[in-house]
C-alpha positions in Angstrom: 0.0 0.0 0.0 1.5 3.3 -1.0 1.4 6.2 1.3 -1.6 8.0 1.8 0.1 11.3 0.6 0.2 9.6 -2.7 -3.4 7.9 -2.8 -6.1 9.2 -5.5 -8.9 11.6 -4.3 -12.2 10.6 -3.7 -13.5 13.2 -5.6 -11.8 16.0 -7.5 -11.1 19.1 -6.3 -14.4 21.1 -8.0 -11.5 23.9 -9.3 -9.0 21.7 -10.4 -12.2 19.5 -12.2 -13.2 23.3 -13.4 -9.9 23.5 -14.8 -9.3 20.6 -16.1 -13.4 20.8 -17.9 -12.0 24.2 -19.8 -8.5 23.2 -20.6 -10.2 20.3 -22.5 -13.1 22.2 -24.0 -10.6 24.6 -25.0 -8.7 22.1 -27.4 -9.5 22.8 -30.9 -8.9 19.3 -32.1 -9.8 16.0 -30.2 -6.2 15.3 -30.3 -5.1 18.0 -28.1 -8.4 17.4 -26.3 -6.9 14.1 -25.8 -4.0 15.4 -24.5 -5.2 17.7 -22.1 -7.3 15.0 -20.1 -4.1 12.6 -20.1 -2.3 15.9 -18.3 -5.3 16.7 -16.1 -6.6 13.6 -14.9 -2.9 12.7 -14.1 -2.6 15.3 -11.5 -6.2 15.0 -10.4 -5.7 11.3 -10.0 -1.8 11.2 -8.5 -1.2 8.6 -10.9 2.3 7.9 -12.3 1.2 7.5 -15.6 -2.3 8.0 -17.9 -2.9 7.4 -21.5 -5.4 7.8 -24.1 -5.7 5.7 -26.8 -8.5 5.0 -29.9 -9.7 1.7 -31.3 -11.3 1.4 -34.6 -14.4 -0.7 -35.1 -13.8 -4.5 -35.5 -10.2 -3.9 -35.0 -7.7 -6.4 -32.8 -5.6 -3.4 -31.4 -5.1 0.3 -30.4 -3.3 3.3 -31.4 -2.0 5.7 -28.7 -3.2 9.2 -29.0 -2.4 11.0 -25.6 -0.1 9.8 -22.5 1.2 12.0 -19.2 3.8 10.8 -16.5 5.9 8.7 -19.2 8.7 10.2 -20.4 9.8 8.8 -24.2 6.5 8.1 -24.8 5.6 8.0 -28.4 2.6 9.1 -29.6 0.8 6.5 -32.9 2.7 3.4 -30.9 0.2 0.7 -31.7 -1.5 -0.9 -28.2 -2.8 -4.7 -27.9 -6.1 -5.4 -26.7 -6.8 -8.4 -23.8 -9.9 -9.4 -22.4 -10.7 -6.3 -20.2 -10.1 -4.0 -23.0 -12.3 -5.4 -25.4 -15.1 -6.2 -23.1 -14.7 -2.6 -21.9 -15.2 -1.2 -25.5 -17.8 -3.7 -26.1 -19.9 -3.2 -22.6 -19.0 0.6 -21.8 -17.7 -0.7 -18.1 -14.5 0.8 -16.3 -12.2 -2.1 -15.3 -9.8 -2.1 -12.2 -6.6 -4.8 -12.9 -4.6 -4.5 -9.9 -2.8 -0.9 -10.1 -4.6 0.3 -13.2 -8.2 1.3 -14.0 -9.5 2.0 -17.7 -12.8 3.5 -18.3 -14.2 3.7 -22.2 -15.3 6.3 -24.1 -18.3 6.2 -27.1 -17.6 8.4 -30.3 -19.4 7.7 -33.6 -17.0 5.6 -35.0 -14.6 4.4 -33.0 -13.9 3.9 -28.9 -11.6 5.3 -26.7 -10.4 3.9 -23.6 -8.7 6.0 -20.4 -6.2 4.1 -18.7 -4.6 5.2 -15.6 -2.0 3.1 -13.6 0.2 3.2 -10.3 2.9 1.9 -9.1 0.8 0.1 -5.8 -1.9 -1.7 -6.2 -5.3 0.2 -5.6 -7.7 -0.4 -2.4 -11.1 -1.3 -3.2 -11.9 2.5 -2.1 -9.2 4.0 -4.0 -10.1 2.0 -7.4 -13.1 3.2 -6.8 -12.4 6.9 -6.6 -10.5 7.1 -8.8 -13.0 5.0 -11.5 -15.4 8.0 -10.7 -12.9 10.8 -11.4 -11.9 9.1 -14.3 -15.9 8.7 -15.6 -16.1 12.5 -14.7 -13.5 13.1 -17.3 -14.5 10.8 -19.6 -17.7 12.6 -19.5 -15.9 15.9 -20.3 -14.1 14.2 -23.5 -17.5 12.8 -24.9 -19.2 16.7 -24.2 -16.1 18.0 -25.9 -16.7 15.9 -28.5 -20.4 16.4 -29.1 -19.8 20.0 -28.5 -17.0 19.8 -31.1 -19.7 17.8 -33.5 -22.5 21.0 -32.7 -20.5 23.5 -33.1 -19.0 22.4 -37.1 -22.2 21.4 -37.3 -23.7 24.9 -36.2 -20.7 26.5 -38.6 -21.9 24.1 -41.6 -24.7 25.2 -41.3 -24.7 28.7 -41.4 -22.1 28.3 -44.4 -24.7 26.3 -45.9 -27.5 28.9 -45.8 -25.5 31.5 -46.6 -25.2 30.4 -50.1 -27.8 31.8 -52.7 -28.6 29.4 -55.0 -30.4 26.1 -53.4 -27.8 23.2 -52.2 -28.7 19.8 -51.0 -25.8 17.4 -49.7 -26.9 13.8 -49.2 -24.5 10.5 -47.9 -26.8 8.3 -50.0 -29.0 8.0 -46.6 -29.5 11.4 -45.4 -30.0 14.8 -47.1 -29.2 18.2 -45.9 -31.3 20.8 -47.8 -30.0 24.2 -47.0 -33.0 27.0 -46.7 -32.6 28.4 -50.3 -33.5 24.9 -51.4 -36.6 24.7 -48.8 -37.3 28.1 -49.8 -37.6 26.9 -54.0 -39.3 23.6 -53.4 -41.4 25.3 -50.7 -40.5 22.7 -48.1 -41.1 24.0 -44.8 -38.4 23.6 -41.9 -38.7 19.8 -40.5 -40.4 18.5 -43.0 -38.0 16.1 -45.2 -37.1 15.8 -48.5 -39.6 14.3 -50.9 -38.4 12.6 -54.0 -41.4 13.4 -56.3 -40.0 17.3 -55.9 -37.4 16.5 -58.6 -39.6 14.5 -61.2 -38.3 13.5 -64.3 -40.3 15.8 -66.7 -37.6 16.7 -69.5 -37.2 20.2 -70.6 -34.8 18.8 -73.7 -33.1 15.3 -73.8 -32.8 13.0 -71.1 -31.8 15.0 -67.7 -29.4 14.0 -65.2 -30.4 11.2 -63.3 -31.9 12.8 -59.7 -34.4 10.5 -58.7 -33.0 6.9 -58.4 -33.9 5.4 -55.5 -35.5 8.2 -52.6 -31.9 9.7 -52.4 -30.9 12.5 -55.5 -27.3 12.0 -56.6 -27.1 8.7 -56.0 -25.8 8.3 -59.6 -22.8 10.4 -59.3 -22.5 8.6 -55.3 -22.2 5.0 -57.2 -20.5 6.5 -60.3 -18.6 9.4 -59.3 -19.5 11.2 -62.6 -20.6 14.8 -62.5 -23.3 15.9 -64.3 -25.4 19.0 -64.8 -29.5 18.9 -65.5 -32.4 21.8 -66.3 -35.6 19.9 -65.7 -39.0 20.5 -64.6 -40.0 19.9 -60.8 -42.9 20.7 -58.3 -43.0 22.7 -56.0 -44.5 21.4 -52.4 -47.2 24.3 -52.8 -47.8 22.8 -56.8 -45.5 25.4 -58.5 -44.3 24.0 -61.6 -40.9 24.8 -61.5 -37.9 24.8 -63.9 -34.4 24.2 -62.1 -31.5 24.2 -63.5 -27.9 23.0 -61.9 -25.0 20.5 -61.5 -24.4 17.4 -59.3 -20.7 16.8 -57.9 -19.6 14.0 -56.4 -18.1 14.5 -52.5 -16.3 12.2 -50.5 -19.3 9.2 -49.3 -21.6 11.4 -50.9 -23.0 14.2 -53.5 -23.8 18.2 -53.8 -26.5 19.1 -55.9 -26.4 22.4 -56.2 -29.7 24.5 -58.6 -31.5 27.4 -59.0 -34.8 28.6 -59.9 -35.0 29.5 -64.1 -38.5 29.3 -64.1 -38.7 32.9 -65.2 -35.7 33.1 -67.1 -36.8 29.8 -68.8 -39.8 31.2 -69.8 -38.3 34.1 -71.2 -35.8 31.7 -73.4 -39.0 30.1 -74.5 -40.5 33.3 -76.2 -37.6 34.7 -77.0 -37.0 31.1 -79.4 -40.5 31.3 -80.7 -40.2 34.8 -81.4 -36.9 34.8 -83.3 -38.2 31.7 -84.9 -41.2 33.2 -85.7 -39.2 36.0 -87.3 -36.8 34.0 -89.1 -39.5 31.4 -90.6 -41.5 34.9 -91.8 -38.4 37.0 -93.6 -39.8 36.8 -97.0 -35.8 36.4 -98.4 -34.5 32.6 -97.8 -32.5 32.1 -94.8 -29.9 29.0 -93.8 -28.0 28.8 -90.4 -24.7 26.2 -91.1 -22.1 25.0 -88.9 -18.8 27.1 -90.0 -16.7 24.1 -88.8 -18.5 20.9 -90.3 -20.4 23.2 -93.2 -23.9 20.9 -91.5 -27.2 22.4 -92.5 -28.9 23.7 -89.1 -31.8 25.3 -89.6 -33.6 26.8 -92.6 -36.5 29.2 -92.9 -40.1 28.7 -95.2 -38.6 31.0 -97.7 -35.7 28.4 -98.2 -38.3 25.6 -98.5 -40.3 27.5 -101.0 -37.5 28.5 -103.2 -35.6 24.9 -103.5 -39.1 23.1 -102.9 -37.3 20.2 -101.0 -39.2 19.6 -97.4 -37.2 20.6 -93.8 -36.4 16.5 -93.0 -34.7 16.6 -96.4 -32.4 19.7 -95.8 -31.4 19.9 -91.9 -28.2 17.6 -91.7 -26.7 17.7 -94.8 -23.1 18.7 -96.2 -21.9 20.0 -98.9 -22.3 19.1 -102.2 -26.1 20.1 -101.2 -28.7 18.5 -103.2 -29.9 22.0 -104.3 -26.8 23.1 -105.9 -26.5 23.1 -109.7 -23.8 20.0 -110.2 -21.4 22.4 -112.5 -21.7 24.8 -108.8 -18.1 25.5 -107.1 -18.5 23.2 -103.8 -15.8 25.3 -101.7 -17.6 29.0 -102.5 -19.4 31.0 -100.2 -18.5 29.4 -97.0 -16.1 32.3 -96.5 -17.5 34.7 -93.7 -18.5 38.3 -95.9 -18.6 36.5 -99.1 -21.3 37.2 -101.9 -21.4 34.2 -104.5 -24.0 33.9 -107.6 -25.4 30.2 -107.9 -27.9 28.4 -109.7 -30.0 26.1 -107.0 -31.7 23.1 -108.8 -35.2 23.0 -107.7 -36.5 19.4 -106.2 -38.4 19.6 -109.2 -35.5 20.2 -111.6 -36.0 24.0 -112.2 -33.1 26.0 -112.6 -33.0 29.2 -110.2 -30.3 31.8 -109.9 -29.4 33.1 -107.0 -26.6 34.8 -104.8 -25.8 34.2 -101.4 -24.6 36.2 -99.1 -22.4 34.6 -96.1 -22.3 36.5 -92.2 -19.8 34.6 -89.8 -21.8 34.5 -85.9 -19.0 34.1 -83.8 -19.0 31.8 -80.5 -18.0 32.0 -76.9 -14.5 31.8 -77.9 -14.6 34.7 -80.6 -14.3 31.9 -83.4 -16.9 31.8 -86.2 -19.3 29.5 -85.4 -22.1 30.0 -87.2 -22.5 30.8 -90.9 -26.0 32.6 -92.3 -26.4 32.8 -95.6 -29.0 35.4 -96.8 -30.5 33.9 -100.6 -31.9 36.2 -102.7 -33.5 34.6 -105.8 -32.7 36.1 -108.8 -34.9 35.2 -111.4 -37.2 38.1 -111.4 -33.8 40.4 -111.5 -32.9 38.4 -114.5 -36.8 38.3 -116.1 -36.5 42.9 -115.6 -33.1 42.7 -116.8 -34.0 40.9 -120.0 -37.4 43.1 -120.6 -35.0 45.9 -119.9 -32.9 44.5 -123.1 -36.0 43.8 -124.9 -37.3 47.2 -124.4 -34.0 48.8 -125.8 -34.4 46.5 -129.0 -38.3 47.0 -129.1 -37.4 50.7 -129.0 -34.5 50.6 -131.5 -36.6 48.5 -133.9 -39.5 50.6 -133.6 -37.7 53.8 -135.0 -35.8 52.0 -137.8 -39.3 50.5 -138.9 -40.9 53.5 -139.1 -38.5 55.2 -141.4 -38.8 51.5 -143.3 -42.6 51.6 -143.5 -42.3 55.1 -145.0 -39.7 54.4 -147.4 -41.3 51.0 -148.5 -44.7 52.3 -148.7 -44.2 54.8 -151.2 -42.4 52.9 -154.3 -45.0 49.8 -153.4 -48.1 52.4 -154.1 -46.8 53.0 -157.3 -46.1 49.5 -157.8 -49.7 48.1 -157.0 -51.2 51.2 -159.3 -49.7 50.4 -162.2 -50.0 46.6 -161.5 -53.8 47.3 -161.2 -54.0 49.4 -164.4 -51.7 46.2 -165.8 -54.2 43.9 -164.7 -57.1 45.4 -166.7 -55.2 45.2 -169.7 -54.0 42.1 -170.1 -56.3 39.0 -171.0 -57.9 37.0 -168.4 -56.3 33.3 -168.1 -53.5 34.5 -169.9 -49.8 34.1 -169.0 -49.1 37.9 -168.8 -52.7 37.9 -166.0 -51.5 35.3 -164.2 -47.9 36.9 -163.3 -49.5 40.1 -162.6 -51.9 38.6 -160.2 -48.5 37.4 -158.8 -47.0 40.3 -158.0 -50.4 41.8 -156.8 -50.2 39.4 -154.8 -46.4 39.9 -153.4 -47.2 43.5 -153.5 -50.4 43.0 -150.8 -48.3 40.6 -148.6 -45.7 43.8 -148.6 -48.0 46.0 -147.6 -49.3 43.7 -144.5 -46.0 43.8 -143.5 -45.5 47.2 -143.5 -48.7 47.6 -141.6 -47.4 45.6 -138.7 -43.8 47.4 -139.0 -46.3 51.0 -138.2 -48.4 49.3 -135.6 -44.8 47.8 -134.2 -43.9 51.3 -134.1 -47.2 52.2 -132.8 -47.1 55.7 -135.2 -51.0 55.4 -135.7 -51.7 56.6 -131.9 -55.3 56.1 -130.9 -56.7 58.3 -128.0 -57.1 57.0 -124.9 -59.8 56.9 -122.6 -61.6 55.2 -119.4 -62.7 51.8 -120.9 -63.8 48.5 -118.6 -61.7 46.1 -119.9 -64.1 43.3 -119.1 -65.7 45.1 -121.6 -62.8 45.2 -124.3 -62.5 41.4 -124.0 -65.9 41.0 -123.9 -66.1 42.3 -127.7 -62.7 40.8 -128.8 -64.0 37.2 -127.7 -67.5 37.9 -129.7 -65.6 39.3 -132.7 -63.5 35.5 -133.0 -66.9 33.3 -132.1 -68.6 35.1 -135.0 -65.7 34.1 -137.5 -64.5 31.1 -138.0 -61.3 32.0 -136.6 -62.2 29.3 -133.5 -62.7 26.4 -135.7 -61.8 23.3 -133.5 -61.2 25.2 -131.0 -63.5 25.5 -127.5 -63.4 28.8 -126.0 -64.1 29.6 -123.0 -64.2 33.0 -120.9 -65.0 34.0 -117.8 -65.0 37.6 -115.7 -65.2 38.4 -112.0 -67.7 41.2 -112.4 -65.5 43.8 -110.8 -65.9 45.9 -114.1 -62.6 47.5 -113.2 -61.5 50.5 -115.5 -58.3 50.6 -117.0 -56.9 54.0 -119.3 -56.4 52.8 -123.1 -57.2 52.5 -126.5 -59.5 50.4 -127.0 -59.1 48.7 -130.1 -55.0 48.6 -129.3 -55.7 46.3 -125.9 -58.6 44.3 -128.6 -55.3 44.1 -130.9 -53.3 42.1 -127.7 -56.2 39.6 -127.3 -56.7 38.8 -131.1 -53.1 37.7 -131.1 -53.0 35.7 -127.7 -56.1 33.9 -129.1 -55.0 33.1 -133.0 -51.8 32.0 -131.2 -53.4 29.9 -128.7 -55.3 28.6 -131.6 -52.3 28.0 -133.7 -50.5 25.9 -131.0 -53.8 23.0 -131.3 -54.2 22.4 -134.7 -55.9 19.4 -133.8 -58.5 21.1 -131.3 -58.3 22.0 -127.9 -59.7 24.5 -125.3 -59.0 28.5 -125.1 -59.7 29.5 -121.9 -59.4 33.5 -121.3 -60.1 34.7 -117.7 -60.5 38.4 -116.4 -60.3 39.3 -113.0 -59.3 42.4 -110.5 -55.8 41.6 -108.3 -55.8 44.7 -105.9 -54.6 47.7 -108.0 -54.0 46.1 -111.8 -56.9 44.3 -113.4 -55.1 41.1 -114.8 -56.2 39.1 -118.2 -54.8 35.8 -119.3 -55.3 34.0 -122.1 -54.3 29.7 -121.5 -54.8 26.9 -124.0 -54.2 23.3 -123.7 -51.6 22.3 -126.3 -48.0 21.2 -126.5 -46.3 24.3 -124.8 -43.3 26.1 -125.6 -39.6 24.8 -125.4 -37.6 26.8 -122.4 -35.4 28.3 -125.4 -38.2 29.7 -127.1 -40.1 30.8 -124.2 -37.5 33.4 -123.5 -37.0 34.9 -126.7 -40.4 35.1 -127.6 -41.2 38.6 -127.3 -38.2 39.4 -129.6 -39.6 41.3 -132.7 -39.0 39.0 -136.3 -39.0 35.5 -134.1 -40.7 32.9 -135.1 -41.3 29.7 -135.0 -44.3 30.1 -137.9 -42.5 31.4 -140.6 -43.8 28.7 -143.1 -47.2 29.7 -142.1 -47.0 33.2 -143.0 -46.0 34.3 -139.3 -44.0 37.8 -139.2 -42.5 37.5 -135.5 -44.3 41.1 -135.0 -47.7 39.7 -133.2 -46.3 39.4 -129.4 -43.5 41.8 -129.7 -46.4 44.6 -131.0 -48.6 43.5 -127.9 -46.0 43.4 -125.7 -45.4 47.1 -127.0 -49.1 47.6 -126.4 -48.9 46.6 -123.2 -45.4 48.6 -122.3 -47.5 52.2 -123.7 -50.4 51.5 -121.6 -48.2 51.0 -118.1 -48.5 47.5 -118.1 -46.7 44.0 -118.5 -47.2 41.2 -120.5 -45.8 38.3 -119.6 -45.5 33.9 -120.7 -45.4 31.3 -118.7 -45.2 27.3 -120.2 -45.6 23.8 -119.0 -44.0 21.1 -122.0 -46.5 18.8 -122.3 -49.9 21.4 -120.2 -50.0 24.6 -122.6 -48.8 28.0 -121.9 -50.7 31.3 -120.3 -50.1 34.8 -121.2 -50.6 37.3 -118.6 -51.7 40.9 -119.4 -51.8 43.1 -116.3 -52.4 47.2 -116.4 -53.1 49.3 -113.3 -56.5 50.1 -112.4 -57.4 53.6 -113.7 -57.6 56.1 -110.8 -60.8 57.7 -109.2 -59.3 61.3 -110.9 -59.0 59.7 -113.9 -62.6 58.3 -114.0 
């Protein structure tokens, strides 16, 4: 038995247990908290030595973590178990073996077992004592502890809440929702997370996988592969939400961290249906392409009208482009400012000529991404350039045939006189009357012909006045019916009753219509139908002539306006007919225009503006 000078207390000191309580709530790691209960309880207790040491779960020994009274003592030394150690973990009950006494502590993961020893064995009393003071600091350690746990708990927490966008941290069998995230889903304080909050409505593609299982991110937990989702969720209070964010992986669990875009969303939304909107309405044809992998994106109605191929057939593709001409340069016009003429080939194998113009739309990264091509279809440019041509030789033609006419019709009047006093003389049936009749003949074909030169140069001027040209077709189509200039031929007309007025001559427009039917007539030599229609198209009144016969070769079709061709020349045709109405037309402010099917007849178009209410 030692000396009572050296025995244990039977209770602490209250200041030195005061002390010892702050020194070890003090420690700002469990380690030094350790080692401030080894120092403490070693003078509260007399011992000679006192040690601290940890034991994992499952595990067959120690590691020292905190001794007092020892010197040399090295911390991390491992420290076998015996029977009273592990039935002290396993039970929670203190131990006394002879001059030592161990007591156990209880953390989360692991235990922790006091051991205090003398050099004399302990009296029942003293063991006893000192089995108490050593539970009154075990107590302190396991407050410490728990303090230690609420207070990073307390300091998570506010970190937690003081982020503005909503976070939720899960294990894989807990979640932490921080009050952002409450606040969006509308999840009141205490009340737990509910899977069907995150359902798995789609905004575009498949999202993110949040919902396996009742845990979110228990993909990127069993995967470890970050991810980030916008898709549609309830609210607790039935919002319909759209929540966009990412989902990280963290060590034995995952961060999902989102926001509320419900508005912004929204205002994506219309801001895509209105450019779309705008883009599909541009009357000039629009394409968006990839700059790096020339892909076809996106194209506008205008772009389906003019190459007649449908969307399915044109997003996706690559150069060549089944619209381009096959003679078309396959590397121009994919240079960012670039203005190239092409010829598109129509799905339906129509030629169109066009230029596109190319504007780079750079990315994120200042690179040009995107490539729009603005197509403006030239054909009517081309159709106004050639009139323009036509007009200039119309106009030049018409001067040199006037001074023609003139010069021819003088000699041929003396000619067809004396040929008529000739003819009077000479013996009917005889040679001599025969050959005159000849050239009376020639001479009167002459004289046609330099008739249609003076219309052509439209010298005999007729006033003009206010005429319905319902009216003026009305007559023209009675005036052929009456003859037998229909023969074979079915001809139907038809009028929308507007009796719109037009300025003109009258018996110039009746002019246009004879020769739009004769030629209509003259295309079906074996029969057919001439239908002529008349009808009001906002300011112009607009007349056309169709028929049903072979139609006109592409190469004819545009030079048929051209004064002296024809394709009738054995049949007496002077190539003045069309060019003379189209001069008609031209004088009057109007247009007159062709338009052929091989195979389904041909139209001409006559349109002149509506004659004003001042006019009338």
């Amino acid at each position: 038995m030692r000396p009572s000078t050296t025995a244990p207390p039977t209770a602490g000191n209250p200041g030195d247990l005061i002390d010892a309580a702050l020194a070890v709530n003090a420690a700002p790691t469990l380690g030094e908290a350790f080692r401030a209960l080894a120092e403490s309880g070693l003078r509260l207790l007399g011992a000679d030595r006192l040690a601290v040491s940890l034991w994992q779960d499952d595990s067959g020994q120690g590691t020292l973590v905190a001794a007092a009274g020892s010197p040399g003592t090295e911390l991390g030394l491992p420290v076998p178990a015996d029977g009273l150690i592990t039935s002290a973990l396993a039970t929670g009950t203190p131990y006394v073996e002879g001059a030592a006494v161990g007591v156990p502590l209880d953390f989360d993961r692991c235990g922790a077992l006091i051991r205090a020893s003398w050099q004399t064995e302990l009296e029942a009393g003293e063991a006893a004592d000192a089995v108490a003071l050593l539970q009154t600091l075990a107590g302190l350690t396991t407050l410490t502890e728990r303090t230690r746990r609420e207070r990073g708990q307390t300091h998570f927490d506010v970190v937690l809440n003081g982020v503005a966008d909503g976070v939720i941290v899960t294990d894989g069998t807990s979640v932490t929702l921080n009050d952002t995230a409450r606040a969006i889903l509308a999840l009141p304080p205490g009340v737990p997370y509910q899977t069907s909050l995150f359902n798995p409505r789609t905004l575009d593609g498949e999202p993110y996988d949040l919902v396996s299982d009742a845990i979110p991110g228990t993909r990127v937990i069993e995967t470890g592969e970050p991810g980030r989702f916008r898709i549609r969720a309830t609210a607790l209070d039935g919002r319909e939400l759209v929540i966009d964010g990412s989902v990280s992986p963290v060590a034995g669990g995952a961060v999902i961290v989102f926001r509320d875009v419900t508005d912004e969303h929204a205002r994506e939304v219309l801001n895509e249906h209105t450019l779309y909107a705008l883009f599909n309405s541009l009357p000039i044809a629009l394409t968006v392409g990839s700059a790096r992998r020339r892909e076809m994106l996106s194209v506008n109605e205008a772009f389906l009208d003019l190459t007649g191929f449908e969307r399915d057939e044109v997003l996706g593709v690559r150069p060549p482009f089944p619209w381009w001409d096959p003679d078309e340069d396959e590397t121009a016009g994919f240079e960012p400012g670039s203005v190239v003429h092409r010829v598109f080939r129509r799905k339906d194998g129509r030629a169109v000529p066009v230029e596109v113009a190319s504007h780079g739309v750079p990315g994120d990264d200042g690179e040009i991404e995107l490539l729009l091509g603005m197509i403006t279809d030239l054909t009517e440019k081309h159709r106004l350039d050639q009139q323009l041509v036509q007009s200039g030789k119309l106009a030049a033609i018409g001067e040199l045939a006037a001074g023609v006419a003139h010069e021819i019709n003088n000699p041929l009047f003396a000619i067809l006189g004396l040929n008529e006093f000739l003819l009077k003389e000479a013996e009917p049936g005889s040679k001599a009357h025969q050959r005159l009749e000849l050239i009376q003949q020639t001479g009167l074909e002459i004289k046609e012909i330099v008739r249609a030169l003076l219309d052509f140069a439209r010298e005999n001027a007729e006033e003009r006045h206010v005429v319905p040209l319902e009216d003026v077709v009305h007559s023209t189509v009675d005036l052929v019916r009456r003859t037998n200039a229909h023969k074979g031929v079915e001809l139907v007309d038809h009028y929308d009753g507007s009796g719109a007025l037009v300025i003109g001559s009258p018996n110039q427009l009746k002019q246009i219509f004879l020769n739009l039917i004769g030629n209509a007539r003259q295309a079906m030599p074996n029969g057919g139908t001439v239908q002529v229609d008349v009808r009001r198209e906002r300011d112009h009144v607009v007349a056309s002539v169709s028929d049903d016969g072979p139609g006109i070769e592409p190469y004819v079709l545009d030079r048929i306006f051209e004064p002296f061709y024809t394709t009738k020349r054995h049949n007496g045709g002077t190539g003045l007919g069309l060019s003379v109405s189209l001069g008609i037309a031209e004088a009057h402010g109007g247009s007159l225009t062709a338009s052929s099917e091989l195979g389904r007849g041909s139209t001409f178009t006559l349109r002149l503006p509506v004659a004003r209410e001042e006019d009338v």
